[in-house]
C-alpha positions as CSV (number, residue, x, y, z in Angstrom):
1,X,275.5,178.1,282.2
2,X,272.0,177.6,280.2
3,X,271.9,177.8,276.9
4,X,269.0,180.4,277.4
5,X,270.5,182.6,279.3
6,X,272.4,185.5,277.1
7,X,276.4,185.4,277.1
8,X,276.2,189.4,276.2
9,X,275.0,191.0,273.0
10,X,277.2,189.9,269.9
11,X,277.5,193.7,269.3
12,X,279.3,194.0,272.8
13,X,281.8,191.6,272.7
14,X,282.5,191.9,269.0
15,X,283.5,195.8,269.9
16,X,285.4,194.6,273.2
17,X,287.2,192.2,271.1
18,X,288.3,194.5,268.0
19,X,289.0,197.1,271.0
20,X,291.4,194.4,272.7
21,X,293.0,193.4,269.3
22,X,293.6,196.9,268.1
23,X,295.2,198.3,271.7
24,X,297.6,194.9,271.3
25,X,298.0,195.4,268.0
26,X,299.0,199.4,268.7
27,X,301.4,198.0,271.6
28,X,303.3,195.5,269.6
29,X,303.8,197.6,266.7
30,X,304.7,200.5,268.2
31,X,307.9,198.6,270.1
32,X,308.4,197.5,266.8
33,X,308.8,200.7,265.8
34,X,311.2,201.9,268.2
35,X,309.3,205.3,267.9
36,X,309.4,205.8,271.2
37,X,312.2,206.0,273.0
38,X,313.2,203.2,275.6
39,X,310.3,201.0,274.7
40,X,310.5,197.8,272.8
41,X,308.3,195.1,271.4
42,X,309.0,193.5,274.8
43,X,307.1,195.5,277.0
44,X,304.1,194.9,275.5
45,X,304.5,191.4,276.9
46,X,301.5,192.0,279.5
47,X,299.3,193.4,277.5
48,X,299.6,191.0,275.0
49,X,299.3,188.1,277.3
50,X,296.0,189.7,279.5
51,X,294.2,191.6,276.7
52,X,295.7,190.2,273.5
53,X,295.5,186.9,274.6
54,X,293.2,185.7,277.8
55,X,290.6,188.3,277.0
56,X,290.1,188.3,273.7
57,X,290.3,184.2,273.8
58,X,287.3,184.4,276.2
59,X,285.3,186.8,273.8
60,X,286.3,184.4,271.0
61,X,284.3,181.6,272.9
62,X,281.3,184.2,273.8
63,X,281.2,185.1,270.0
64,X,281.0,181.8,269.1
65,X,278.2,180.5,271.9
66,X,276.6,183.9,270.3
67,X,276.7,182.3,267.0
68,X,279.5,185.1,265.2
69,X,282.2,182.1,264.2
70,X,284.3,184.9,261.9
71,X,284.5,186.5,265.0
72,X,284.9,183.9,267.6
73,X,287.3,182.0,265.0
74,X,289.5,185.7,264.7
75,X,289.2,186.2,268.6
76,X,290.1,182.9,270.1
77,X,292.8,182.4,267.4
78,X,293.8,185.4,267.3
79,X,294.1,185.7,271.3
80,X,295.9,181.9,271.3
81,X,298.8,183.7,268.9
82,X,299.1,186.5,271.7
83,X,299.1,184.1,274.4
84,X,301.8,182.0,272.6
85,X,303.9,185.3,271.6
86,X,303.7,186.6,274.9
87,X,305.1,183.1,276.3
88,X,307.8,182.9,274.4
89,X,309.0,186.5,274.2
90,X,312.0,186.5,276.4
91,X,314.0,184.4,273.7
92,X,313.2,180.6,274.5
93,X,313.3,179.4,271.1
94,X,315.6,180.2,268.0
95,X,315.0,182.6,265.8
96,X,314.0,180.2,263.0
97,X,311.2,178.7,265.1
98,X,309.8,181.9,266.0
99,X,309.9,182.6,262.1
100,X,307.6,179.6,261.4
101,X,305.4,180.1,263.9
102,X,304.5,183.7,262.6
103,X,304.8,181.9,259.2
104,X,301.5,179.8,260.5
105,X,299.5,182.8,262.2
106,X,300.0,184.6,259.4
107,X,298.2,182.0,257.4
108,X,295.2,182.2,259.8
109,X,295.3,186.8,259.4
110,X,294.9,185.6,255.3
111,X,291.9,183.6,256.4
112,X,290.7,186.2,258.1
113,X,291.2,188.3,255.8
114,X,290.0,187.1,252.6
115,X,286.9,185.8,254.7
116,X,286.0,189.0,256.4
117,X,282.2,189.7,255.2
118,X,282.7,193.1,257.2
119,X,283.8,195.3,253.7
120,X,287.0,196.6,252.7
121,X,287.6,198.1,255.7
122,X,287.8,195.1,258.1
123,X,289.4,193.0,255.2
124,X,292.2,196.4,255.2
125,X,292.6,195.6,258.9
126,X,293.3,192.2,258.6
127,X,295.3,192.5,255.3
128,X,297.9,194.8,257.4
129,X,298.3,192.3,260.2
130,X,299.3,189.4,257.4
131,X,301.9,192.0,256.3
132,X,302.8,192.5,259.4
133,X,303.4,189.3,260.6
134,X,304.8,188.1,256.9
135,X,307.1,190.6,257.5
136,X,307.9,189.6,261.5
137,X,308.5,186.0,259.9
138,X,310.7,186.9,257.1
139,X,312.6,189.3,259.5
140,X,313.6,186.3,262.2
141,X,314.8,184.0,259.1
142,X,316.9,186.9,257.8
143,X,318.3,188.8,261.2
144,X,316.7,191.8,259.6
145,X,315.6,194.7,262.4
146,X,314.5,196.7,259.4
147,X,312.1,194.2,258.3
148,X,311.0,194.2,261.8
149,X,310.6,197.9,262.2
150,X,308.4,197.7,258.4
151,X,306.3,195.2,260.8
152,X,306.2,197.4,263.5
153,X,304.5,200.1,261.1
154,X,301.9,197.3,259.6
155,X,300.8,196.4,262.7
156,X,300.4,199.7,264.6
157,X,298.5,201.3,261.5
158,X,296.2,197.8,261.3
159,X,295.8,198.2,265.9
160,X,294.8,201.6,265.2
161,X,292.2,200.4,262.4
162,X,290.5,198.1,264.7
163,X,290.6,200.5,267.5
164,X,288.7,203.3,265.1
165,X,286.4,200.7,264.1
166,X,285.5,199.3,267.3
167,X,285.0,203.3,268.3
168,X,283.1,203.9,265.3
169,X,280.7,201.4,266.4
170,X,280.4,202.9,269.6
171,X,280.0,206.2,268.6
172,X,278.1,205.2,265.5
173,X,280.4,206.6,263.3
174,X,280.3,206.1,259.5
175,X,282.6,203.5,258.3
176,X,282.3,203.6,254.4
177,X,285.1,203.4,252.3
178,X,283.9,203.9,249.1
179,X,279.8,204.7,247.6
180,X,280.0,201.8,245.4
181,X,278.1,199.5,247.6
182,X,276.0,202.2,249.5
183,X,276.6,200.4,253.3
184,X,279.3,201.4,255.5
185,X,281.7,198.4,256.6
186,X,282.4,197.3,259.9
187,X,285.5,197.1,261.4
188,X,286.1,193.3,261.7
189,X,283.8,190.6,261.2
């Protein structure tokens, strides 16, 4: 493709993206959970590979050919952990492994967060999917379902977070968390 032609707005795919991440995010926590009866962190295997994964990797690369590298860096490495996750859901490695490799995204979510320019609210967002996934990591090195379900929690409350902001944006609803700074944040990035 030319470099002058437009890949979409950065506007568009940054709301797409925090969209995709917060409905993943919302289906992974909630199995977590076990709120709802007869579903588990493994059924959001599909979503997590399609939506967590392959599409918000591709808006990952778009934000970054549009210039946004917060949001193509959160995007495409955030969509690479889904990808990964969703691949090795159905048990293929031990639990120890899995620990570690949460271990390592969640050092990428604490870039993100302590690197998001988007206000307290998107730095909120990303803060909750460390926890979340601190909490995933310490849970597979302990055998610990209620660490798990503490997880589940974090990560539904940071899907719906990203969802609300992506919505906001859409519906240019206000964002601010506080008057101190007199703008409102943005969701992520």
């Amino acid at each position: 493709m030319d470099n002058g032609v437009s890949a979409g707005s950065t506007a568009s795919t940054s709301t797409l993206g925090n969209i995709a991440l917060g409905l993943t995010l919302l289906a992974f926590g909630i199995g977590h959970t076990a709120i709802v009866s007869g579903v588990s962190a493994a059924n959001s295997v599909s979503l997590a590979t399609y939506v967590g994964g392959l599409a918000l990797f591709v808006l990952g690369v778009l934000e970054f050919r549009g210039g946004n590298g917060f949001n193509g860096t959160a995007f495409a490495g955030l969509g690479a952990f889904w990808f990964t996750w969703a691949s090795g859901a159905d048990g293929k490695v031990s639990a120890h492994a899995a620990g570690l490799f949460l271990v390592l995204f969640a050092l990428l979510a604490l870039t993100l967060t302590v690197s998001a320019s988007s206000g307290l609210f998107g730095q909120g967002a990303y803060a909750l999917l460390t926890l979340s996934l601190l909490l995933l990591a310490v849970g597979s090195f302990a055998d610990s379902g209620g660490l798990a379900k503490a997880a589940g929690w974090a990560a539904a409350l940071s899907g719906l977070m990203f969802w609300y902001g992506a919505t906001a944006a859409l519906a240019h609803w206000p964002m601010a968390l506080g008057k101190a700074s007199g703008r409102g944040a943005v969701a992520a990035g």
